[in-house]
N, C-alpha and C positions, 0 to 999 in steps of 0.2 A: 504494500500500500504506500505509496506518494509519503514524502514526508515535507511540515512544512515547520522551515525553520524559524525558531523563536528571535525579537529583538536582544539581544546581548550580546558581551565583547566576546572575541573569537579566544576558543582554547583549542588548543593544539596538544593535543595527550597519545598516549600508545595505551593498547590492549588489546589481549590475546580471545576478548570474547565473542568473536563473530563480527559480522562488516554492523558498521553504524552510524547515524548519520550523528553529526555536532554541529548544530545551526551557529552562524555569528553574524553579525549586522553585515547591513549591506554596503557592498562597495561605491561609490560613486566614481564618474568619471576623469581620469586623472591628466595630467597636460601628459603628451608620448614623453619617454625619457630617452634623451639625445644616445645617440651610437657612443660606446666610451673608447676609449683610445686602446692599445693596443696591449695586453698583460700576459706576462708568461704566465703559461699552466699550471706550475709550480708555486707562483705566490701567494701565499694568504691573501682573501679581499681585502680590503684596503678597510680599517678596523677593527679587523677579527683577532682576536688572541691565537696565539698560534698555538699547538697542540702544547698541553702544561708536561714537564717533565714525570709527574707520574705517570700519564698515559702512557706518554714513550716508550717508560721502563716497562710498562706494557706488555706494547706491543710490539717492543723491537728487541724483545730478550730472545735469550734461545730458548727453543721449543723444550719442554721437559719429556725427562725419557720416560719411556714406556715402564711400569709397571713389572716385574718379569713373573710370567704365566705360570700359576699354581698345579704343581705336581699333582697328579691324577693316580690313586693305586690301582696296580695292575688285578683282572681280573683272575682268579683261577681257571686254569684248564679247564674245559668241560663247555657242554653244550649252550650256545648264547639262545635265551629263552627269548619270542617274539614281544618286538615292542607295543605296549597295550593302543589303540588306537586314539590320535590324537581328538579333544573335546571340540567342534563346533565354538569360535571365540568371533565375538562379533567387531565389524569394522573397527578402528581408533577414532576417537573424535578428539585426540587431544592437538592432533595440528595447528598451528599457530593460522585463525583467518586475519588477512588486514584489518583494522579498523578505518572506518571512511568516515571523512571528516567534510561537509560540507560548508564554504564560506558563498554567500549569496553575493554578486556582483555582476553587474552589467558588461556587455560587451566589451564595451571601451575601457573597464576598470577593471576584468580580471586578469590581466596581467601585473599590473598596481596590487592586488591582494594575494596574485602569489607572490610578488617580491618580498611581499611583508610578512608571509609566511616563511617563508624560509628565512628571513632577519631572524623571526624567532624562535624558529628552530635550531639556527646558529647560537642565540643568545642564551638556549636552553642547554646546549653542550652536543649539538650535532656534530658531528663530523663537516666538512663540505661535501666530503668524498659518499656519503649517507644519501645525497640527496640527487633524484632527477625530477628536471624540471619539464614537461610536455604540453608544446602551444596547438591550438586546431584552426587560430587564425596564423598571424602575423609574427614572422619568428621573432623567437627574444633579441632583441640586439646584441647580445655577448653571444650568441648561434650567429647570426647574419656578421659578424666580425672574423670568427673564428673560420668559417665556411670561406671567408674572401680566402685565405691562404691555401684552401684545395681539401675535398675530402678526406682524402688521406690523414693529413692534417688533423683535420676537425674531428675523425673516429678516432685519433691516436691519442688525445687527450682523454674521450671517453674513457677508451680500455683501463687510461694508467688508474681512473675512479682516484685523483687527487684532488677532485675539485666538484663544484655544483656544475650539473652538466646541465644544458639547455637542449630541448630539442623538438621538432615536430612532430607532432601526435601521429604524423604517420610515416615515422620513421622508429614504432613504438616497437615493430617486431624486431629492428636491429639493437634498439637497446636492452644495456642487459639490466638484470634486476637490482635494485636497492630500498633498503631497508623502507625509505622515503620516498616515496613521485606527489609531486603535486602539479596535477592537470588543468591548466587554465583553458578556459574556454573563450579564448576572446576572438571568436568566428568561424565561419564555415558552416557546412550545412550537419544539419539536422542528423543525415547519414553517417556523417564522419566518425561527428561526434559518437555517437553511437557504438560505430563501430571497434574506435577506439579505446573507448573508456573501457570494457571487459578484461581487453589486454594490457591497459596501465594499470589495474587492480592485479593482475597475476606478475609485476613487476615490482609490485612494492611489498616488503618485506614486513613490515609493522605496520605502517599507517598512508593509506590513498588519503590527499586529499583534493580535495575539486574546486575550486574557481569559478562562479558561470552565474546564469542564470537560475536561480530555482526551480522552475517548473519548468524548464527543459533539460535539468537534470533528474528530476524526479522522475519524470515520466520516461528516462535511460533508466532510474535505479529501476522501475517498476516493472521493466520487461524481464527483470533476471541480472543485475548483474549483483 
């Protein structure tokens, strides 16, 4: 069923209990944000804390060793009696599903609330490297900069997942998964969208969230995704 989202300020949360929606006020239309100049892939955004020396030690220790596999007694000689038939055990349900996060915003201003989305999931302790970003209009201008220097280029920084990556929602089956996608909707049709959004939910690891218009979102949640 259609969900419609409540007036209040956007929360941005993870959890592992099935897809859901989180209404936050709506976006308004914001002035475009100029093409920015030219940044290697490597550099923190221009603000961001760079990764704190605890994580480092981390994630950039060495891996610890395995365990060493516990001795088994040998059986006696003699006949191996048949093993009793295994019980009928039903599906798992404990698979992690994303959480879907809806922010309501007009055309023109959801790319405006996804940038502010991801500010704050920087500012919560994201990664950059956690997060993709997927447009169905107008690409993000750090996509449309990156893209000038040649694809090649442009999927080489994907792979490295050192940074927020930008990209077109229909270019959602070459990207690959992270924990984060937030899917702006800021144009194209009806179908696209559509067809999109299923596959940016099966991309993101923890938490979808969406960008758009409300009831042209809803009526995507409501067909299945």
């Amino acid at each position: 069923m259609p969900l419609t989202p409540a007036i209040e300020e956007p929360q941005i949360h993870e959890s592992a209990q099935g897809p859901r929606v989180t209404p936050a006020a709506s976006r308004t239309a914001q002035t475009p944000r100029p093409v920015p100049g030219p940044r290697p892939a490597a550099v923190p955004r221009p603000g961001r804390p760079g990764p704190s020396p605890v994580a480092a030690s981390r994630t950039g220790g060495a891996p610890r060793p395995a365990a060493p596999a516990q001795r088994t007694p040998q059986a006696a000689p003699g006949p191996v009696p048949a093993a009793p038939a295994a019980a009928p055990t039903a599906p798992s349900v404990s698979a992690a599903v994303p959480q879907i996060q809806l922010i309501p915003a007009s055309v023109e201003g959801a790319l405006d609330a996804a940038e502010e989305a991801v500010d704050l999931l920087l500012d919560t302790g994201r990664a950059p490297g956690d997060i993709l970003v997927l447009t169905t209009g107008d690409p993000h201008p750090w996509a449309a900069h990156e893209l000038s220097f040649g694809k090649a280029a442009y999927w080489a920084l994907h792979d490295a997942g050192d940074d927020v990556f930008y990209a077109d929602a229909a270019q959602v089956q070459r990207a690959a998964g992270r924990p984060v996608v937030v899917f702006a909707v800021n144009g194209g049709a009806v179908e696209r969208v559509a067809g999109a959004l299923p596959i940016a939910l099966t991309r993101a690891g923890a938490l979808l969230i969406v960008c758009g218009d409300a009831q042209q979102i809803n009526s995507v949640l409501g067909a299945g995704v």
